[in-house]
LUMTORMI-681028 format. One record per residue (C-alpha): residue number from 1; x, y, z. Coordinates in steps of 0.1 Angstrom, whole numbers. Each point is the difference from the previous one (the first is absolute). Last residue first. Layout:
N
ATOM pos    px    py    pz
ATOM NUM     X     Y     Z
...
//
This chain:
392
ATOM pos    px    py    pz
ATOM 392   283  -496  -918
ATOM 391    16   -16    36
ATOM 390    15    33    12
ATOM 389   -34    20    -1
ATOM 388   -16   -27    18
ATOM 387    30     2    27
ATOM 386    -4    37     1
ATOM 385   -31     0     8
ATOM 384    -1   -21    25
ATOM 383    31    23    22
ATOM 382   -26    26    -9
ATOM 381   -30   -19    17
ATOM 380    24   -10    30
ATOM 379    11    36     6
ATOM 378   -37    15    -2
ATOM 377   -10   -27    29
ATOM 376    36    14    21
ATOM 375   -13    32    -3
ATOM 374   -42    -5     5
ATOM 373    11   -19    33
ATOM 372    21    28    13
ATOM 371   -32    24   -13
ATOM 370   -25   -20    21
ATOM 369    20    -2    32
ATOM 368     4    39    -4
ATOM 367   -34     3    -1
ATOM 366   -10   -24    30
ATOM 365    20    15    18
ATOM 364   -13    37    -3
ATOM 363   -27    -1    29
ATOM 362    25   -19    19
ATOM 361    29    26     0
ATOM 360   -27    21    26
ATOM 359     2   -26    24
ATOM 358    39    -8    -6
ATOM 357     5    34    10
ATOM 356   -20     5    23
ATOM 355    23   -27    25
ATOM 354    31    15   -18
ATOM 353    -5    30    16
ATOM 352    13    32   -17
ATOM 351   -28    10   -27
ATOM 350     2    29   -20
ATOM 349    24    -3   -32
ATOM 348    -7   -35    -7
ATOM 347   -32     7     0
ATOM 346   -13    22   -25
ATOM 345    29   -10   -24
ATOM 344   -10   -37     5
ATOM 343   -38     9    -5
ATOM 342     5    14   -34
ATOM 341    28   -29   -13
ATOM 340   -27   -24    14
ATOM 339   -28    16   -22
ATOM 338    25     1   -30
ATOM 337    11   -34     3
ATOM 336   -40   -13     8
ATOM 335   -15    24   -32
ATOM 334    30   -16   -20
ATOM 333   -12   -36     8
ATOM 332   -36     7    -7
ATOM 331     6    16   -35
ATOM 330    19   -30   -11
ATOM 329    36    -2     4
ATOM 328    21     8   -37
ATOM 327    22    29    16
ATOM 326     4   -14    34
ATOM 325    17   -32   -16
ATOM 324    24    23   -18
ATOM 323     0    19    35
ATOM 322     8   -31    19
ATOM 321    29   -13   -15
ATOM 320     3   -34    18
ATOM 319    27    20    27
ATOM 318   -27    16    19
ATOM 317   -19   -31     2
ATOM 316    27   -20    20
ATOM 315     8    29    22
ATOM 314   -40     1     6
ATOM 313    -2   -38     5
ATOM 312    30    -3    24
ATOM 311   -17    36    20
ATOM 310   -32   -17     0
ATOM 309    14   -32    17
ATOM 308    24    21    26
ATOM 307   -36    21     8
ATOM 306   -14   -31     9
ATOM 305    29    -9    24
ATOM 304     2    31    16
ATOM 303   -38     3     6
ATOM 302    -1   -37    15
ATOM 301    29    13    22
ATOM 300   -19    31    13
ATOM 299   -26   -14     6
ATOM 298    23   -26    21
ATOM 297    13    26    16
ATOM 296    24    28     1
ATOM 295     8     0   -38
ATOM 294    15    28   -18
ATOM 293    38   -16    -7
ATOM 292   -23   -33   -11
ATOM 291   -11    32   -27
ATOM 290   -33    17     9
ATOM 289     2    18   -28
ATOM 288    -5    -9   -39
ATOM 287   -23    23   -17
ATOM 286    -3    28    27
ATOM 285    41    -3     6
ATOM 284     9    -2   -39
ATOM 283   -24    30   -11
ATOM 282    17    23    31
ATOM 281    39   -12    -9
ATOM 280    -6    11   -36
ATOM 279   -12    35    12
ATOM 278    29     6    23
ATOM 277    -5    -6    41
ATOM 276     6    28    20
ATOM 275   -41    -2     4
ATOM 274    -3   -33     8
ATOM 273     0    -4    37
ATOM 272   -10   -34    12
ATOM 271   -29    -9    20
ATOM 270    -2   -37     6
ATOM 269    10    -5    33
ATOM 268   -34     5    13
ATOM 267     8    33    21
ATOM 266    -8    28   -33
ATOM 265     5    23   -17
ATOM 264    14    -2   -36
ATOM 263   -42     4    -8
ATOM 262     0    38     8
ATOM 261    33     9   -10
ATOM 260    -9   -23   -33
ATOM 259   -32    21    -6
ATOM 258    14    38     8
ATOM 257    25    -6   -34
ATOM 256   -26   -16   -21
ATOM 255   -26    30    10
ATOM 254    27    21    -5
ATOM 253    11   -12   -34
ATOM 252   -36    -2   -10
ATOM 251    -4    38     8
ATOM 250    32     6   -15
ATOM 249    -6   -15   -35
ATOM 248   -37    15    -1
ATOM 247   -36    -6    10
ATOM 246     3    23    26
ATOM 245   -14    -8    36
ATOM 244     5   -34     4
ATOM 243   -19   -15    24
ATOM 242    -3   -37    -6
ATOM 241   -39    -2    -1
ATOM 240    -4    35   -15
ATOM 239    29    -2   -29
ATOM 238   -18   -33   -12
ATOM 237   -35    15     3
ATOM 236    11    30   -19
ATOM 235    16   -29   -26
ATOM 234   -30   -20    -3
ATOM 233   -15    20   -33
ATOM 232    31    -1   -14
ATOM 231     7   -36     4
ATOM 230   -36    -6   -13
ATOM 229     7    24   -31
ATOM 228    32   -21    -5
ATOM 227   -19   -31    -1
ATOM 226   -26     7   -18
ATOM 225    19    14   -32
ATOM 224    28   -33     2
ATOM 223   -35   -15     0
ATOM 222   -16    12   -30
ATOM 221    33     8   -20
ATOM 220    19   -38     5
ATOM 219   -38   -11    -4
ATOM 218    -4    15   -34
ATOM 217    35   -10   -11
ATOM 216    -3   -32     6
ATOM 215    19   -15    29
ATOM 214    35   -29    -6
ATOM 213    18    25    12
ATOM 212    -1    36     0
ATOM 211    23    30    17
ATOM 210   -31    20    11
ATOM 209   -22   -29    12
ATOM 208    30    -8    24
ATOM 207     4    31    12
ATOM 206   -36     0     8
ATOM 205     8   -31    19
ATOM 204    26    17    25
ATOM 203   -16    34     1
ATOM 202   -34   -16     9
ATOM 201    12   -27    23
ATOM 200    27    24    17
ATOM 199   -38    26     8
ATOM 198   -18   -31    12
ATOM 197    30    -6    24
ATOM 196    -2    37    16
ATOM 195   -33    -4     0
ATOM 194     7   -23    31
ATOM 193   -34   -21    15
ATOM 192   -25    25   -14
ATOM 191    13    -2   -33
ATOM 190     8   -29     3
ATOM 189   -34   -12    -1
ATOM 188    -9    23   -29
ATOM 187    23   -13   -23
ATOM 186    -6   -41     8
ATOM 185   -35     4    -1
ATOM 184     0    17   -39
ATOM 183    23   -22    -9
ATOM 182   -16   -30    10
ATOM 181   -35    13   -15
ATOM 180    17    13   -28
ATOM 179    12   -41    -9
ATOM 178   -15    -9   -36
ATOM 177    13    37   -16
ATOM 176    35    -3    16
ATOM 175     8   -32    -7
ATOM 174    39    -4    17
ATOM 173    -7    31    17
ATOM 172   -27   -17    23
ATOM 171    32   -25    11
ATOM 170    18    30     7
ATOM 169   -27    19    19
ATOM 168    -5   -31    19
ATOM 167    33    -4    10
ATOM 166     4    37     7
ATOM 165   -31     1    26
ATOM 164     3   -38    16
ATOM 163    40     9    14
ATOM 162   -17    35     9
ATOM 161   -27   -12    21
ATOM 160    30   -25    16
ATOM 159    18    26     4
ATOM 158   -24    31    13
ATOM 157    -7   -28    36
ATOM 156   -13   -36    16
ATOM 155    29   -26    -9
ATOM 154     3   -17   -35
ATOM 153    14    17   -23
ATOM 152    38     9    20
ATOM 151     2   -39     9
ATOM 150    -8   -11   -31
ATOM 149    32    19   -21
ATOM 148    17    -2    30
ATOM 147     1   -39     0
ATOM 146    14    -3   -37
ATOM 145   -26   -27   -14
ATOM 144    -6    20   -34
ATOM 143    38    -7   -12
ATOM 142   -10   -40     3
ATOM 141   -22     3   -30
ATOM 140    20     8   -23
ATOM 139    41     2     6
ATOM 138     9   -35    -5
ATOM 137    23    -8    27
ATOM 136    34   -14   -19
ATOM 135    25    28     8
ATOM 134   -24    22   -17
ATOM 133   -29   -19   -21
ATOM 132   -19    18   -26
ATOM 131   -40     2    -8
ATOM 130   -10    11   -36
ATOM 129   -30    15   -13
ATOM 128    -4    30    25
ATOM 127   -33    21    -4
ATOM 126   -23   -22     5
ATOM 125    14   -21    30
ATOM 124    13    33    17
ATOM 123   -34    17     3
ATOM 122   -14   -32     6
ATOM 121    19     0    33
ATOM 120    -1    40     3
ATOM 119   -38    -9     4
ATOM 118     0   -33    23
ATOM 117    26    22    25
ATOM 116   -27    27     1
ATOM 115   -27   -22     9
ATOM 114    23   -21    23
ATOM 113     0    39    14
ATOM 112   -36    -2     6
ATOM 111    -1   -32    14
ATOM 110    29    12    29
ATOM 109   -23    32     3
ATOM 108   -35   -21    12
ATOM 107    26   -20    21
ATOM 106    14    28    20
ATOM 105   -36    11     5
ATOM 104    -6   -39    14
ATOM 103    25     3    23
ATOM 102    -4    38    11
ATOM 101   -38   -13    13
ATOM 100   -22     6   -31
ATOM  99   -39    11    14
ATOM  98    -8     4   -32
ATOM  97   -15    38     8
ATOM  96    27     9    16
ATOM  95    34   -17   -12
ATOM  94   -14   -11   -32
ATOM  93   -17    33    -8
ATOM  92    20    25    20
ATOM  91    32   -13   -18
ATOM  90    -5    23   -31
ATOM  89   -12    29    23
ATOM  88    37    -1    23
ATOM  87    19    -3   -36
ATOM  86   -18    28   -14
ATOM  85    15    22    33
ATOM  84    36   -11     0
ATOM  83     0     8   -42
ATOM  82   -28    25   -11
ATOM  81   -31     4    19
ATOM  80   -32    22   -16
ATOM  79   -25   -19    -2
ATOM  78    10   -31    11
ATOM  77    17    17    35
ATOM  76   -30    17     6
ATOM  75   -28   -28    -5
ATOM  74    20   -22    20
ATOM  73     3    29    32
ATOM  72   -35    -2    -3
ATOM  71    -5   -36    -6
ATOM  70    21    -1    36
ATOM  69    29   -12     2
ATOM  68    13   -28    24
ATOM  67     8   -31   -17
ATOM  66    14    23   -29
ATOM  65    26    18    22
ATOM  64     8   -35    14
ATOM  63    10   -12   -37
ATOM  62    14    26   -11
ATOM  61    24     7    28
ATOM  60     7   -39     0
ATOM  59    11     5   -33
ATOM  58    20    26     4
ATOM  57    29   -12    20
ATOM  56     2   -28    28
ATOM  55   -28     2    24
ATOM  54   -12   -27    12
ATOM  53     6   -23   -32
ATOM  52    26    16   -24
ATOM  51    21   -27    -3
ATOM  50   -22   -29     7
ATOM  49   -24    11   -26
ATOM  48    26     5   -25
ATOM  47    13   -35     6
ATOM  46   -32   -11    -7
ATOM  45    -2    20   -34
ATOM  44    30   -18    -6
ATOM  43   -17   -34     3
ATOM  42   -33    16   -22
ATOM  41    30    11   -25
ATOM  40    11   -36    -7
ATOM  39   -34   -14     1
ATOM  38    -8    23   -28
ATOM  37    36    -7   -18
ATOM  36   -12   -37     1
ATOM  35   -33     7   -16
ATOM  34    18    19   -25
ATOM  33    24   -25    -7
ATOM  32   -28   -28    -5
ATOM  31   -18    21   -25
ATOM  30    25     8   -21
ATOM  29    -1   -32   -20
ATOM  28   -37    13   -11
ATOM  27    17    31   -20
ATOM  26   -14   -14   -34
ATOM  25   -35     0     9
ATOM  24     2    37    15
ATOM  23     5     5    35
ATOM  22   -13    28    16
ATOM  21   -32   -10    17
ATOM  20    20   -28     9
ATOM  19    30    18    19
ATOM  18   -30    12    24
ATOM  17   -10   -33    15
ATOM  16    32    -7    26
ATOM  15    -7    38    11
ATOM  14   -39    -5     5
ATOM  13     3   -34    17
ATOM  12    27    19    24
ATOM  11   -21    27     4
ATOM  10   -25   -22    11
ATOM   9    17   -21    16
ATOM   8    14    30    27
ATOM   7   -37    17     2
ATOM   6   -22   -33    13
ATOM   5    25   -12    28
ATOM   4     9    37     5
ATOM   3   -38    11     7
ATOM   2     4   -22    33
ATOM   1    27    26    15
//
């Protein structure tokens, strides 16, 4: 369509342009990464495009559901939509009223996903003082070009909403009292996206306020408060959208138990069937599956491959004493661990294709990426440390 030649640079210009509005004087030398990790997820975002063009998956379901609602149906799902049905209102705007073709829609998400990456970005560079090498890469920045980690925040659909949601909630976290406004919009969008995910955010950071760090008292109280009233509050909603009945043991373990014979179906080759698996077995395959003994395509070997490079530097972490280093993180590092450690015994348990799987691991990436980085980081400033100590 002719609105793309005006739509596609402009989201483009806006991506290339948000790391600035960021940046503070001394983080200037990050500009040129970020504007490279933009055009980076705009290329994946095109391969996004091309995957799920004509018809492929959810996205195109939003986007033609959009193109042809009526502001009645709009004002229905907005009002009172959670989930499938938000999603349908949210694209009603650029794919209706806009006039967005499913190019330039795809687009609109791929900036707001660079958005996201540009967060957990700065996230990292401010709370991580030292970079490392392993086997002679240095770890920051190239860790934030993993394909999957754009391709999954960058296509029409909940992830890339969510990707956006938890790194800005994060980033608001780190000043809490100058960024409300961010928190505030991050909470209530994924709310209606997945509350389920606003409900490991609260439980994950609250536990977070609650143990300390480097928090005052009165904020570790105020907001370690709020946050557990919100995840109460939410939790009704929670049990709603994924129909649990009880809000016990058993009624999770059902709800895990009926999930993963739902999602082991499946005729794409990537249905596998976890529940004879033990509990260890379940974390390892939603962190680190599709294996090259997984892969049926090249997807499939671009997954395998990535997944071998996370699984080196995890391996690698794990044995650089990572609860010492856990135990003196800042507040926004332990918030991430615990918030991944929430979400990986959620869905571990429950999901049996390795094709959701790595879909739903990408919301909680970007935290485990930041707490390997904070270990080996807290290992360099001991290992310094010591040698001071050693020359008095």
């Amino acid at each position: 369509m002719i609105l793309d030649f005006f739509y596609i640079p402009l989201f483009i210009i806006l991506a290339m342009q948000f790391p600035q509005l960021l940046l503070q004087k001394n983080e200037q030398a990050y500009l040129p990464i970020l504007k490279n990790l933009a055009l980076f997820h705009f290329l994946l975002g095109i391969a996004y495009f091309f995957t799920t063009n004509n018809g492929g998956g959810d996205a195109w379901g939003y986007w033609t559901a959009a193109k042809n609602m009526s502001y009645t149906e709009f004002a229905a799902d907005v009002s009172g939509g959670e989930g499938t049905e938000f999603m349908r209102a949210f694209n009603y705007i650029p794919a209706n009223l806009m006039g967005m073709s499913f190019l330039s829609n795809t687009m609109f998400y791929s900036m707001l996903g660079s958005f996201g990456i540009t967060y957990f970005f700065l996230i990292s560079a401010r709370t991580v003082p030292f970079n490392t090498k392993i086997n002679g890469y240095v770890l920051f920045p190239l860790i934030f070009f993993l394909p999957n980690l754009h391709f999954w925040s960058s296509g029409v659909g909940k992830d890339t909403l969510l990707f956006l949601c938890i790194a800005m909630f994060v980033y608001g976290l780190m000043k809490p009292f100058q960024r409300i406004p961010l928190l505030v919009i991050a909470v209530m969008l994924s709310m209606a996206i997945r509350p389920h995910i606003t409900l490991f955010l609260m439980v994950g950071f609250g536990l977070a306020y609650v143990i300390g760090g480097k928090v005052s008292p009165f904020q570790r109280f105020l907001f370690s408060a709020v946050m557990i009233g919100i995840g109460i509050a939410i939790l009704p909603s929670v049990m709603q959208f994924a129909k649990i009945e009880e809000a016990s043991a058993e009624g999770f373990d059902k709800f895990a138990t009926g999930k993963a014979a739902v999602l082991s179906r499946g005729t794409t080759g990537s249905a596998i069937d976890i529940s004879s698996y033990p509990f260890p077995l379940k974390v390892l395959t939603f962190w680190f599956r599709p294996l090259f003994f997984d892969a049926r395509n090249i997807n499939g070997l671009i997954a395998s491959s990535e997944n071998l490079i996370l699984l080196i530097v995890f391996i690698k972490a794990m044995r650089t004493k990572p609860l010492r280093a856990f135990k003196a993180a800042p507040f926004v590092v332990k918030g991430l661990v615990f918030f991944v450690i929430v979400g990986t015994l959620a869905f571990s348990q429950s999901l049996g294709n390795l094709g959701i799987m790595i879909r739903m691991r990408n919301m909680f990436l970007p935290g485990l990426i930041i707490f390997m980085m904070w270990v080996f980081s807290y290992e360099q400033y001991v290992i310094r440390n010591q040698k001071k100590i050693q020359k008095r």
